[in-house]
N, C-alpha and C positions, 0 to 999 in steps of 0.2 A: 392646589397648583403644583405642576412637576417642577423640580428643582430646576437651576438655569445653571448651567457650567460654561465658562471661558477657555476655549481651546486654545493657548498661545504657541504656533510652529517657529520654525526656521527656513530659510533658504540657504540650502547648503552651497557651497560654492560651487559647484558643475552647474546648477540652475541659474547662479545667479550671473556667471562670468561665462560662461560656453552657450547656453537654451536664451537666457534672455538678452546678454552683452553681447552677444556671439563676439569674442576676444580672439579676435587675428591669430595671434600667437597660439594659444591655447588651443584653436581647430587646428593649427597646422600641426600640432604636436599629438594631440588625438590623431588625426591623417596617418601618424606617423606610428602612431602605436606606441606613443612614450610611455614607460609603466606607471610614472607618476600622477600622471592625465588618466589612464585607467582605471588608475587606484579610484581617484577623485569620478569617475563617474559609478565604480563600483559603490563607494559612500553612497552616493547619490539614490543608485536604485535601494540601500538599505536604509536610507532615513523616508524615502517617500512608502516604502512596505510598513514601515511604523507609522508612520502618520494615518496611513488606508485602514492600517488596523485599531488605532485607535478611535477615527470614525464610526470605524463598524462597529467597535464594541458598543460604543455611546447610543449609536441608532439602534441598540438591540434592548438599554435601558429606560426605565420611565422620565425621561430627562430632557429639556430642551435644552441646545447647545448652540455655540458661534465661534466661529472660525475666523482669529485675528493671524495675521504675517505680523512678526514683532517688531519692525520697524515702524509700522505704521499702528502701532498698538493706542491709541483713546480707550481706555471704560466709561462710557457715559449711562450702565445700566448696574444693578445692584446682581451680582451675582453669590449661589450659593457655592462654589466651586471652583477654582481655575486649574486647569491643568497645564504644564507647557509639556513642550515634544522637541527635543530635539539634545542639548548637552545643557551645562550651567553656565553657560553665554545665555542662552535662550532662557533658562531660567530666572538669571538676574533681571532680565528686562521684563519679565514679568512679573516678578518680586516688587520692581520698582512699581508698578501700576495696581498693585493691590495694598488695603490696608489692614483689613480684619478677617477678609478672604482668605480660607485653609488654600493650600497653593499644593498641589502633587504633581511632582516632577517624574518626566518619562525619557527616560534614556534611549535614544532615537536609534544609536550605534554604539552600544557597549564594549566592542573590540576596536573601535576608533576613540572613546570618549571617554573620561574620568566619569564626568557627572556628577560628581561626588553628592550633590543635593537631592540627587532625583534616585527614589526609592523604587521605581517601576519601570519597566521593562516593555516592548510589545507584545511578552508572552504573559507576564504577570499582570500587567493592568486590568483586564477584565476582573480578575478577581480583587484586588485591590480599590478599586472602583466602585466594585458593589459593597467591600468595607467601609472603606468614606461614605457612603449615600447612607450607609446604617448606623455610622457615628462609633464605627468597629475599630479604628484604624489607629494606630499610634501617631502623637502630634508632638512634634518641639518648637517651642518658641524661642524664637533666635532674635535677638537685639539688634539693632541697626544704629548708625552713625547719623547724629544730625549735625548738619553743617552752616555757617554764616558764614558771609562774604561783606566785612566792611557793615558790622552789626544785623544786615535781612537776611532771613532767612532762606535757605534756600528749599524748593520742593522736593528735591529728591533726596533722599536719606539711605546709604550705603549699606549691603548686608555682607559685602567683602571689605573693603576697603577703600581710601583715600588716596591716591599718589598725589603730591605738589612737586610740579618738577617743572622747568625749563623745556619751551616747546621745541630747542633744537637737542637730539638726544646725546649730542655731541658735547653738549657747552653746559661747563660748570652750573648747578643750582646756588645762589647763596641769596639769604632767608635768616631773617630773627628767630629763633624758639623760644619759647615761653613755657613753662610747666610748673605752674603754681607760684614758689616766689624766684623761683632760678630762670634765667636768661641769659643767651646769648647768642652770638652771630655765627650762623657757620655755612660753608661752603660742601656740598655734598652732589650725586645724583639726582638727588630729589627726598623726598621723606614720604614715609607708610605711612600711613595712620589706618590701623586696622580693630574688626570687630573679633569676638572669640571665634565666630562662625569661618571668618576669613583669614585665622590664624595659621592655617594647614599648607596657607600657599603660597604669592609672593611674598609678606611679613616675612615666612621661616626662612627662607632660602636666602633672605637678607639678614636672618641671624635672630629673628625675632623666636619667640617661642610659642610652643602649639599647648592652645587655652580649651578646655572642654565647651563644647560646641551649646550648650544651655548659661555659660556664667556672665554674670553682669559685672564683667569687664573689657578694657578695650586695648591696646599698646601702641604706642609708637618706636618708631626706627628709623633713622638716618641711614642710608643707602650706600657703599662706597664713600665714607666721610673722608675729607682731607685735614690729612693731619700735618700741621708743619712750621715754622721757627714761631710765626704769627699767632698759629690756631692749637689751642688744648680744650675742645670741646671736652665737656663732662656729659650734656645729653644726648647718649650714646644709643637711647632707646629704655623701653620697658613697660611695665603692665600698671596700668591706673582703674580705680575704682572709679563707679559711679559719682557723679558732680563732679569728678577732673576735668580739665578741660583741656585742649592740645590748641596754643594759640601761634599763629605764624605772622608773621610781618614779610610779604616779599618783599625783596633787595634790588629787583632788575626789572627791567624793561616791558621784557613778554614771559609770561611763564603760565601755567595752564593747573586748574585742578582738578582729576581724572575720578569720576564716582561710578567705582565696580568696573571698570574696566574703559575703552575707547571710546564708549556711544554718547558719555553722559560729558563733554568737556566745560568746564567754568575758564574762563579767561582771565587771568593776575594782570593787572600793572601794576608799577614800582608804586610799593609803600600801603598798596591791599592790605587787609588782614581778614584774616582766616581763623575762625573758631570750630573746630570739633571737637563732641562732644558724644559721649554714648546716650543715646536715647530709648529713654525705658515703657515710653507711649505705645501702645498696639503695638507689640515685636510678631514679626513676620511666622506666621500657623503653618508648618511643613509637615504636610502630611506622610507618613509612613517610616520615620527617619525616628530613631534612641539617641544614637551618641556619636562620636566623631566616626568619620573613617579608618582603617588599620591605616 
């Protein structure tokens, strides 16, 4: 039987907001020749030439394949393979939909895109490809965040990170922490709660620190904390071993918990609680990837 691969793309935004929205504004600024509308359809034609070419290469291998838009992403079949196409948006949401499935990521526009998960390119995939299908390829397993809300479990399990934050991004967060036997109240922008994998990116830039992308650990960090006559927070962040657990109590009204970025939102009311946790069950197979990025 030929092996079965899952193709998971993107819609860059020129398709989604100019070809399928037709966005008022955005033709008339096209019309206009705005650079920035140019740019965005120049993207455009260089993530749809990767996508064409990742096609082609597949129709030229012994391989049956399927073609998902990530938004609309269901697996309801067992595949040997997933590939996504597009940056590590695109990859996370496909991350989210597999569990034991090796995952090789293709960087759609490498002079637009970090990507930092995706090991392949338009020009390198073919050869890359036919590594993976001969079991040639280098592989890391990377850990992911399991999360509960008010004791259930939730399905989706994190390979960046957590945000808990207040849905207006205006208005103070304030939240219980919990970290073992220390507790307390504090008032912030919201709180990380991040994997080793997703340590390289919002976590750092909020102070946290960057964990080698295979370790079974995980950190947390308070975002913008307020500090003042009231508040002497001590849990100010840091790196926890496996069986810690990062427990929250929100404090307010409305507030939201964000899993790997915008697509995946859980909803807080006052007095929720929130247990994450690093989870060492099936950690996510990425093929082509060693070690962190520089």
């Amino acid at each position: 039987m030929r092996p079965r691969v899952l193709v998971v793309y993107k819609k860059d935004a020129y398709q989604q907001y100019v070809q399928e929205q037709q966005d008022p504004r955005l033709i008339r600024l096209l019309h206009r020749r705005h650079p920035d509308v140019l740019d965005m359809q120049r993207a455009h034609v260089v993530h749809e030439e990767a996508l064409n070419a990742v096609v082609h290469a597949l129709r030229q291998l012994p391989v049956e394949f399927d073609l998902a838009y990530r938004a609309d992403l269901k697996v309801t079949k067992r595949y040997h393979l997933a590939v996504s196409v597009g940056g590590d948006g695109t990859f996370l949401q496909a991350a989210r939909s597999v569990t034991r499935t090796p995952l090789l990521g293709v960087n759609s526009d490498p002079q637009r895109s970090e990507a930092v998960f995706c090991a392949a390119t338009r020009r390198t995939f073919p050869r890359l490809m036919r590594l993976a299908l001969q079991g040639r390829l280098p592989e890391l397993r990377l850990c992911r965040l399991q999360v509960r809300l008010n004791g259930r479990r939730l399905p989706q399990r994190a390979l960046n990170d957590v945000l808990v934050v207040h849905d207006d991004p205006a208005t103070m967060s304030r939240y219980r922490l919990r970290i073992g036997a220390r507790e307390e109240t504090q008032k912030s922008s919201g709180l990380w709660v991040s994997t080793a994998a997703g340590s390289s990116s919002a976590v750092l830039a909020a102070g946290g620190v960057r964990l080698p992308w295979g370790a079974k650990r995980f950190q947390y960090r308070p975002r913008e904390i307020y500090r003042g006559r009231l508040s002497r927070c001590r849990l100010r962040g840091g790196v926890l071993p496996p069986g810690a657990a990062v427990q929250v109590t929100w404090l307010m009204r409305r507030g939201s918990a964000f899993v790997d970025g915008p697509h995946v939102k859980v909803p807080l009311r006052f007095a929720d609680r929130l247990e994450i946790r690093l989870s060492l069950a099936d950690p996510l197979r990425v093929l082509g990837l060693r070690a962190n990025p520089r």
